[in-house]
N, C-alpha and C positions, 0 to 999 in steps of 0.2 A: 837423451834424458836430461830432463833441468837439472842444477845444481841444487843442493840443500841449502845454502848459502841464506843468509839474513839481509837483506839485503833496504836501502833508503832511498828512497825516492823525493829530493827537492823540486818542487817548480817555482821558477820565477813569471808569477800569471801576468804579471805586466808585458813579459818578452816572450812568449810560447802563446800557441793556439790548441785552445781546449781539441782538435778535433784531431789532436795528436796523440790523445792519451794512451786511446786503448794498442795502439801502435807501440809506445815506450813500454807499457807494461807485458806487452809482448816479448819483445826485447828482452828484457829484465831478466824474465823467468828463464834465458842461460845462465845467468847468476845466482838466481836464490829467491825466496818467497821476498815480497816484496811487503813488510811487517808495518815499516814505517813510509806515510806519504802525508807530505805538508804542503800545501800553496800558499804564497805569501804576494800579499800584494794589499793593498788600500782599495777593502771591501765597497768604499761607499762610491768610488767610480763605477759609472754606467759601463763604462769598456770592461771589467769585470764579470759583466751578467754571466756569458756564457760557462764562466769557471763555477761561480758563487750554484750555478745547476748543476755540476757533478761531484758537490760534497757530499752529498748522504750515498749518491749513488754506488760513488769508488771508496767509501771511508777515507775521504782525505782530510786530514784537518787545516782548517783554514785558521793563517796565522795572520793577522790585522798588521799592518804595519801602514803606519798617519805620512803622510810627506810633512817633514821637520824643517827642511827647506825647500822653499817654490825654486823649479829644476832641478834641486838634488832627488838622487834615486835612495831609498835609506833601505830600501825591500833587499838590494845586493847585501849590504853592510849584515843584514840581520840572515841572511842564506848561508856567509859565511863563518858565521859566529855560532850559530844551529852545527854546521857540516862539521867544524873543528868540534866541540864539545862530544856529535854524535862520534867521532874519530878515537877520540878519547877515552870514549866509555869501555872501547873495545871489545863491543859486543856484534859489530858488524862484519860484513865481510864483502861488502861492495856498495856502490851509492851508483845513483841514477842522479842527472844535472838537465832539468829541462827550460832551457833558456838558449836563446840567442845572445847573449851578451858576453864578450868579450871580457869583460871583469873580471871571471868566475876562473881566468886561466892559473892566477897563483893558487889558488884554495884546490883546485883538480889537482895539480903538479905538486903541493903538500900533500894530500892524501894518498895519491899513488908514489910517493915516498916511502910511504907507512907500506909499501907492498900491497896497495887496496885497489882495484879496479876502478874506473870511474866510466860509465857511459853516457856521452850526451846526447842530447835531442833539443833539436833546432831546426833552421832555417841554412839555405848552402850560401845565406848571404852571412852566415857566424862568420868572428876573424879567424882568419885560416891557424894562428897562435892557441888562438880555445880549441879547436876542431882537433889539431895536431897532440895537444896538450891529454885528452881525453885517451882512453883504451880503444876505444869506439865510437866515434860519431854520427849519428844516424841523421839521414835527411829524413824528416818526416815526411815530408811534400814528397817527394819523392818516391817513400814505402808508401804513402796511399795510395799514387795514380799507380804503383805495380799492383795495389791490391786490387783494385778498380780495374785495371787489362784486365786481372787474371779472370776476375766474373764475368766481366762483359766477351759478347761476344764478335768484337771487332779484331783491327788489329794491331797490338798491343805496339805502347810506344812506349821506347828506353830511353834515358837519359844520355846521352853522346858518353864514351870513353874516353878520358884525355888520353894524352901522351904521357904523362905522368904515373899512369896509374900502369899502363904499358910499363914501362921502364920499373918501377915498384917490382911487377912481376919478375921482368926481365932479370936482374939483380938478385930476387930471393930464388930464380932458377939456378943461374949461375953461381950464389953461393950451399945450394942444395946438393947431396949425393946423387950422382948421374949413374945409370946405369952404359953396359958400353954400346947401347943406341944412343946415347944421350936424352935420355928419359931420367926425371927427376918425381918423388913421389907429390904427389899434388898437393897432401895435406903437409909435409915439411914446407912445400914451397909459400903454403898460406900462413902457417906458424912465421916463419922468417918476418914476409911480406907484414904480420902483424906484428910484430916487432920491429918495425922500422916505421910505422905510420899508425893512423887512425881509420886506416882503410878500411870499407865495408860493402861488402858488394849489394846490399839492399838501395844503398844509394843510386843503384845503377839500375834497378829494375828487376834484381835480382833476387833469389833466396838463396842459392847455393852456389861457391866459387869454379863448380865445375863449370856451370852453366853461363859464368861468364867469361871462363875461359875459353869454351868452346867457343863464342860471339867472337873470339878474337885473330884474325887470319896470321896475327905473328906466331899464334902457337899453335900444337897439335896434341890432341888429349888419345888416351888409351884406358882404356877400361879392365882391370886384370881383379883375379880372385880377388888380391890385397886392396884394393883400391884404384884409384885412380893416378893416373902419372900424365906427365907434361911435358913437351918437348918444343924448346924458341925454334923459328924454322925462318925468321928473316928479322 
C-alpha cells in the first residue's frame, strides 16, 4: 500500500530523459501522492521538445530558467533554491530529484538531514557521491528494459550483479538475527542493506528483493508463513 505522504517531484530537464517519467512517478507513489512537479530548464532549446509535451499531460509546471552565463548551468542553482524553500515550508514529506548530475549531491544530503527521504532518478552514469547520497537511486534505463522483458515475450535480460552489491547483502545478513540454521529474515536483511547504501533492486531487473536474491548462488532463500528468510552459503 502507498504511503499518504505529500510528496515533490524536481526535474532537471536539461539532465533526465522525458521517457523516464512515468517510471519516477511510479516510484514515488511508496512515498506519497506526488502534489508538487516542476521541470526546469531553458524552454526555448530544441532539446527540450520532448519535456515542453508532457506539461499539460502530467501537470507539471514548467519553470523557465534563461542561461545567465554561456556554459554556466543556472537551472541547478534555481532546483536547489525551490528544494530548500519547499523544505522549509514543511509541509512535505519526501522529494523526488530527477537528474543525472552530480551537483544536486549537497541539496539531497541537507534534506535528508531534515529526516526527509530523497529519491533519485537518473542515468547509472550519475556520480556514484549523488547515487549513494539519495535514499534511493533508480536507474531509469534500466527499470524500463525490466519493464519491456516483462511484456515481451523473449528472454528477458538482467543487468550483471556486481560484487558489491553481493557483499552489501552479505554484511546486512551477518549483521541481521540468524535463526540456529543460520537463516536471517529477508526483510531485516533489506531494511539493514538500505541503510547502508542507495541500493535498489529495480536497477537489476528486478521488482522485488526476494527475486533477486534467489538470482544469487551465494545465497539460499526459504519461504515460511512469516516471510521470507536468507541464508549466505559461500
Amino acid at each position: 500500500m502507498a504511503s499518504t505522504g505529500n510528496i515533490a517531484l524536481l526535474i532537471d530537464a536539461d539532465n533526465a530523459s522525458p521517457s523516464g517519467l512515468d517510471g519516477a512517478l511510479t516510484v514515488l507513489a511508496e512515498l506519497g501522492t506526488v502534489n508538487i512537479k516542476r521541470a526546469y530548464g531553458n524552454w526555448s532549446k530544441p532539446g527540450l521538445k520532448g519535456w515542453a509535451a508532457l506539461m499539460q499531460r502530467y501537470a507539471i509546471e514548467p519553470q523557465q530558467q534563461f542561461d545567465i552565463t554561456k556554459g554556466k548551468n543556472a537551472t541547478d542553482m534555481r532546483i536547489t533554491i525551490d528544494a530548500m524553500d519547499l523544505l522549509y515550508s514543511g509541509r512535505l514529506d519526501g522529494f523526488g530529484i530527477m537528474s543525472s548530475d552530480g551537483d544536486f549531491m549537497p541539496v539531497v544530503m541537507r534534506i535528508r538531514q531534515n529526516g526527509l527521504p530523497v529519491y533519485g532518478f537518473g542515468s547509472s552514469r550519475a556520480p556514484e557521491g549523488f547515487q549513494q547520497a539519495c535514499t534511493r537511486f533508480i536507474d531509469l534505463q534500466a527499470m524500463n528494459e525490466a519493464q519491456a522483458n516483462d511484456s515481451s515475450d523473449g528472454t528477458p535480460h538482467q543487468p550483471e550483479i556486481d560484487q558489491a552489491v553481493v557483499d552489501l547483502l552479505a554484511m546486512a545478513w551477518k549483521a541481521s538475527k540468524r535463526d540456529d540454521r543460520g537463516f536471517a529474515s529477508l526483510s531485516e536483511v533489506g531494511r539493514r542493506a538500505s541503510s547502508r547504501s542507495s541500493f535498489d533492486v529495480r536497477n537489476y531487473g528486478f521488482t522485488r528483493l526476494s527475486d533477486l536474491v534467489q538470482s544469487l548462488p551465494q545465497f539460499i532463500t526459504e519461504r515460511r508463513e512469516s516471510g521470507y528468510f536468507v541464508k549466505r552459503i559461500r
